[in-house]
C-alpha positions in Angstrom: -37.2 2.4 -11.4 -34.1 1.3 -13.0 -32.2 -1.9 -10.7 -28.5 -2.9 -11.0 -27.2 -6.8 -10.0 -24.2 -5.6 -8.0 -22.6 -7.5 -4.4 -23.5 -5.0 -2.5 -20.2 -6.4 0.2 -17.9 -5.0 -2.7 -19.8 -1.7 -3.1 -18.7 1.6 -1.8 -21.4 4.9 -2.1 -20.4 8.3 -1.6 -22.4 11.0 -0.1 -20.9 14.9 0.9 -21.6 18.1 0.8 -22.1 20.2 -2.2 -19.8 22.9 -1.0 -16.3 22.5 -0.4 -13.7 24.8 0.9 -11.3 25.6 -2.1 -8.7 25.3 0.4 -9.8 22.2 0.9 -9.9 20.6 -2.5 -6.0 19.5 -3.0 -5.6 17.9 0.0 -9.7 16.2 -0.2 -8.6 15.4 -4.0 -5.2 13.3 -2.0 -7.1 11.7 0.8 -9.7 10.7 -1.3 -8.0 9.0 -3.9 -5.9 6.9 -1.1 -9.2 6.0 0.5 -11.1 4.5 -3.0 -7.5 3.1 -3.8 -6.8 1.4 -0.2 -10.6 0.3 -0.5 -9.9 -1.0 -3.8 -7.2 -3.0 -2.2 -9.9 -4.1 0.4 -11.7 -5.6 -2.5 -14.1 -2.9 -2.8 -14.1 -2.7 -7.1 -18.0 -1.2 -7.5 -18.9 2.4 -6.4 -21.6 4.7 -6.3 -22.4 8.1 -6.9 -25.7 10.5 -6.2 -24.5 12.3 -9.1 -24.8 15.6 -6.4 -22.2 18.9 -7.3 -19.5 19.0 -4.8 -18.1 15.7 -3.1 -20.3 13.8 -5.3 -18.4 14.8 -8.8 -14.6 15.0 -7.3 -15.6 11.4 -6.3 -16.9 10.1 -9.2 -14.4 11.7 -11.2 -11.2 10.3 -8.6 -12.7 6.6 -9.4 -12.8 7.4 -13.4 -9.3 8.0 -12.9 -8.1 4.6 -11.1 -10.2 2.5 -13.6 -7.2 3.5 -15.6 -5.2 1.4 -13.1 -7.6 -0.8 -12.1 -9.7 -2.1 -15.1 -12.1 -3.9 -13.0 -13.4 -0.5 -11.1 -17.1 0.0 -11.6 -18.9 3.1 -11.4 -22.8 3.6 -10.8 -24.6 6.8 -10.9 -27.5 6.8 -8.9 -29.7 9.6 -10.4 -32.4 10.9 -8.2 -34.7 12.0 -11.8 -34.0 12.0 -15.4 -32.4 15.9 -16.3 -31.6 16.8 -12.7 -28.3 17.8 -13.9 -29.7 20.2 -16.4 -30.1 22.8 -13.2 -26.1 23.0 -12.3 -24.0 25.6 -13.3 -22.5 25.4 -16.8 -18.8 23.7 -15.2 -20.8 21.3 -13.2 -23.0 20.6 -15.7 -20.0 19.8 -18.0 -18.4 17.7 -15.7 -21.7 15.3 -14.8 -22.1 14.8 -18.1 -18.6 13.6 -18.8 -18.5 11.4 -15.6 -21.8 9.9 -16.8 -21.1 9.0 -20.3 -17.9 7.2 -19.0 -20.1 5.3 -15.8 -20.5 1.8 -15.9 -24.1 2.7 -15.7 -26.7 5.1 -15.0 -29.8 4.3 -12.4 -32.3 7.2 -13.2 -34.5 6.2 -10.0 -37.3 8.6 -11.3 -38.7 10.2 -14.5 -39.5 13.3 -13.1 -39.1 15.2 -9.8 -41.2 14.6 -6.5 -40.9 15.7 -3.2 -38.4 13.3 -1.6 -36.8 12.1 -4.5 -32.9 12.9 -3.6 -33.7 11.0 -0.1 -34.7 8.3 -2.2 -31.6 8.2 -3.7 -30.0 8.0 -1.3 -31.6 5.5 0.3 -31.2 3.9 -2.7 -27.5 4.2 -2.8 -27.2 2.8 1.4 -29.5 -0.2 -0.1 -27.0 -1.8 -2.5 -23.6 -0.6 -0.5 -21.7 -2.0 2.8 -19.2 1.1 3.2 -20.2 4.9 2.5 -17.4 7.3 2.1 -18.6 10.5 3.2 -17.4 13.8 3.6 -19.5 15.1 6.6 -19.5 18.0 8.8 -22.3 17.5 10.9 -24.8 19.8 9.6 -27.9 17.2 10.6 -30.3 18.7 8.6 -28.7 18.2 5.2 -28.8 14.9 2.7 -25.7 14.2 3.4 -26.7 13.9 6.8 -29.6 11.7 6.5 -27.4 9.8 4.7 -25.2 8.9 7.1 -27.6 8.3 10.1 -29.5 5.7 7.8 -25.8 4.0 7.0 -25.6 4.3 11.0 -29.1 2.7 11.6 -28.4 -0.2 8.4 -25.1 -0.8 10.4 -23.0 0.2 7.1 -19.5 0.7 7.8 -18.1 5.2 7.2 -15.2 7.1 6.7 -15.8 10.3 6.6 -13.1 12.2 5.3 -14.1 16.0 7.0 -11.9 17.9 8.6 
């Protein structure tokens, strides 16, 4: 498993669920992009990604776009196992691979898949962070909600952005 040196008090991880209202995306795209950029201003400058379809990408890409105006802006992809993208749908597909040729870095946490291997991600991703950004709409039995119950128990400050 691949490790990154980051201070985990200036990191920020994402987590969200794949499927988002297409109503929703304008004004998710808005709020989101004032919440990286206020958190920015909080002196949050690294950020990490599961590398998921969904909330995942439209956050990765939203932080891509302020490194324009904020050169210091880090971005981590935390890969749950090597290819995993090569399943997504020709768009998504398109846009993982653009977001991950222009990270900072990519963690591929596993050469292959296992049973488990996306929760290890994201434990992964609550291991080196000290605020998750989530978009979360309390389905329990979903990643995203693991997620947020172990940044609950690891006393990890969220905003979750769901409406």
């Amino acid at each position: 498993m691949q490790t990154i040196h980051i201070d985990k008090s200036k990191t920020v991880a994402f987590t969200g669920h794949r499927h988002i209202n297409a109503n929703a995306i304008v004004s998710l795209r808005e709020e989101l992009t004032y919440t990286i950029r206020q958190q920015y201003h909080n002196g949050y400058t690294t950020f990490i990604v599961g590398g998921a379809v969904g909330f995942d990408l439209l956050s990765a890409e939203i932080v891509l776009e302020l490194q324009q105006e904020f050169s210091d802006i880090q971005l981590f992809c935390a890969v749950p196992y090597a290819g995993h993208h090569l399943y997504f749908r020709d768009e998504a597909k398109q846009r993982y691979m653009n977001i991950a040729d222009k990270a900072t870095s990519n963690i591929i946490l596993s050469s292959r898949y296992y049973d488990g291997c996306f929760l290890r991600r994201n434990d992964y991703m609550i291991e080196h962070c000290s605020l998750l950004i989530a978009y979360y709409g309390q389905i329990s039995r979903s990643g995203t909600g693991y997620t947020v119950r172990r940044a609950e128990a690891n006393n990890i400050s969220i905003i979750n952005l769901y409406k």
